[in-house]
N, C-alpha and C positions, 0 to 999 in steps of 0.2 A: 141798852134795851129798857122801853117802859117796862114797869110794874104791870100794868095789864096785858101785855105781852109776856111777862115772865109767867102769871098766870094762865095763861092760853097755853103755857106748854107745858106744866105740869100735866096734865091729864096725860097728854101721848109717851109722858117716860112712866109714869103712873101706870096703863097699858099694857106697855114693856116691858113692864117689870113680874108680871105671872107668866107669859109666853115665855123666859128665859128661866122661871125656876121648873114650871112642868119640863124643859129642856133638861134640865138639874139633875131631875127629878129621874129620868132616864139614864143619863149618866151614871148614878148613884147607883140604882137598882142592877144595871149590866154589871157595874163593878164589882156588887157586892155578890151576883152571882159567879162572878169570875174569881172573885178570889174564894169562891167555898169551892169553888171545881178543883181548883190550885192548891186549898189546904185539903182537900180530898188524896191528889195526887203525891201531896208531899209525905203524907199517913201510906200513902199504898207503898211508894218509895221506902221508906220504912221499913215496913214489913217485910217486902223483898229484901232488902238487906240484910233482916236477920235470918231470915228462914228462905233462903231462892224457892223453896219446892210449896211455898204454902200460895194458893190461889187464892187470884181475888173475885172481890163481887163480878166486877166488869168483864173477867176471863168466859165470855159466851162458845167461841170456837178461835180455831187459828186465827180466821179474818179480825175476830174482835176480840180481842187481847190485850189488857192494860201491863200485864207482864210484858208480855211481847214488846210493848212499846217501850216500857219503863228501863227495861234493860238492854234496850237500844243504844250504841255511843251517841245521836242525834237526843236524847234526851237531857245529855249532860256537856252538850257542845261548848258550853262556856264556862266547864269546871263543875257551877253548883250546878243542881237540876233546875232543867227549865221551869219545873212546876215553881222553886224559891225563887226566883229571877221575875214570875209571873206576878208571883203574889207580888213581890214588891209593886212591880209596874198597876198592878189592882189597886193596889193601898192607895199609892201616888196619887191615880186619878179620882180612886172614890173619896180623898179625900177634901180634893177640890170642890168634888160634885158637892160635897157638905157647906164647904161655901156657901156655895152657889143656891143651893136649897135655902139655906139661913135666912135669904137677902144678898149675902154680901156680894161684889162687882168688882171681879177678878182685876189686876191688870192685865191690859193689854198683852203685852210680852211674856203675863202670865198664862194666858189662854193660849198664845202662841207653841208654850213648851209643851201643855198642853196635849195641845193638839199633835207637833211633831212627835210628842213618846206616845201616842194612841197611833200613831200612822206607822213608825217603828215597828213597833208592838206589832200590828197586823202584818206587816212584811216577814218580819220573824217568824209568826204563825203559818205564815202561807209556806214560807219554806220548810217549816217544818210536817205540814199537810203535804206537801211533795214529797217528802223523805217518807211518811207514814206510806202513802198510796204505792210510790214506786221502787222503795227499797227498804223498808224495813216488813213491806206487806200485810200489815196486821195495823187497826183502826182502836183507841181510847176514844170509847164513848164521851170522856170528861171533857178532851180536846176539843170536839164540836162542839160544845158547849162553849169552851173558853175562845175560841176561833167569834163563836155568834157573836159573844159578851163586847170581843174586842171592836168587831163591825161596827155593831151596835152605837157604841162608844165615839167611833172614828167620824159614824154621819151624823150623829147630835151635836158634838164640838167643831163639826164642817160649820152647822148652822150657829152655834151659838157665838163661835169667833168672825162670823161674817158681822153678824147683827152687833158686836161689839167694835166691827172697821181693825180686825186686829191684824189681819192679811197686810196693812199699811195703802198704798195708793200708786203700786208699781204696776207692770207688766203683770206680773202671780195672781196681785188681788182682782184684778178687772179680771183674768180668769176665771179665779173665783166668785166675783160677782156673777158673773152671769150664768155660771154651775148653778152656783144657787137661785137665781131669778128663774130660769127657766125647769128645773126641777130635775139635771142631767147627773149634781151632785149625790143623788140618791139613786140615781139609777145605776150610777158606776159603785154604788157603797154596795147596791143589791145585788148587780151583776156579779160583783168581788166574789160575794157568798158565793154563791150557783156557779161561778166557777170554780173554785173552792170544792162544792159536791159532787160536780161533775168529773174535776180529777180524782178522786174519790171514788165513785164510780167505777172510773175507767183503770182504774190500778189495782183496786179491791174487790170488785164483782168478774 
């Protein structure tokens, strides 16, 4: 490649390069709202363990009850509380997001992981959004919160692993591409939500 061709394409990664930090830039902020919902719940956690009978802020009525939730077995389905399992998975990704914010330009296979513990993350959330609605009955305010954060999270690193070709060049990524070219990838990240509410909704109203 000429020299004036090398030139010619500075400008277009030049470009690129503030599109994928405001990207960053969302990542970072969901996460760090996610993990204060997280260290929220891991303090309310707490408290209930020392004292069962002391109420929390979020304790509004039966339907919405962060006791209710907390001292659900679904709360603690993998031993520690979901809330410290969360935060980690917060930390993880917000602290890529810092990266990314910085300037720096992930790898590949880094964006990848990525991306699959942000898609993780929200399948865990959804099932546990199902367990709130239709069997344990009672709704944590912090959860919808940590539930958005994760969404949030899952359709920013859709876009930002696309624009980095981190999908690779198989069957998945040309899915992927064209989720994203056509604008279907956000409409299933929005959908997720509203279905998310809607079971919600329908279990707790």
């Amino acid at each position: 490649m000429s020299l004036t061709q090398d030139r010619a394409a500075e400008p277009a990664v030049q470009r690129s390069a503030p599109a994928d930090r405001r990207a960053w830039w969302v990542v970072l902020v969901a996460a760090a709202a996610g993990l204060t919902f997280t260290t929220v719940q891991i303090m309310e956690k707490i408290t209930i363990l020392k004292d069962p009978t002391a109420g929390l802020v979020c304790d509004i009525s039966t339907t919405v009850s962060c006791t209710n939730v907390l001292n659900a077995w679904q709360s603690s389905v993998l031993g520690p509380p979901n809330a410290l399992i969360g935060a980690i998975m917060f930390a993880i990704l917000g602290s890529g997001a810092l990266g990314g914010v910085l300037g720096g330009r992930p790898a590949r296979n880094y964006l990848l992981v990525l991306w699959g513990l942000s898609v993780f993350f929200a399948l865990f959330a959804t099932w546990f959004m199902f367990q709130t609605a239709f069997v344990i009955g009672s709704l944590c305010l912090w959860c919808t919160g940590i539930v958005t954060a994760v969404l949030a999270i899952c359709a920013t690193l859709t876009r930002i692993a696309h624009r980095a070709h981190a999908f690779g060049t198989g069957r998945f990524a040309a899915l992927m591409d064209t989720a994203v070219r056509s604008s279907l990838d956000l409409i299933i990240w929005g959908g997720w939500w509203l279905g998310i509410a809607a079971m919600l909704a329908v279990g707790l109203l």
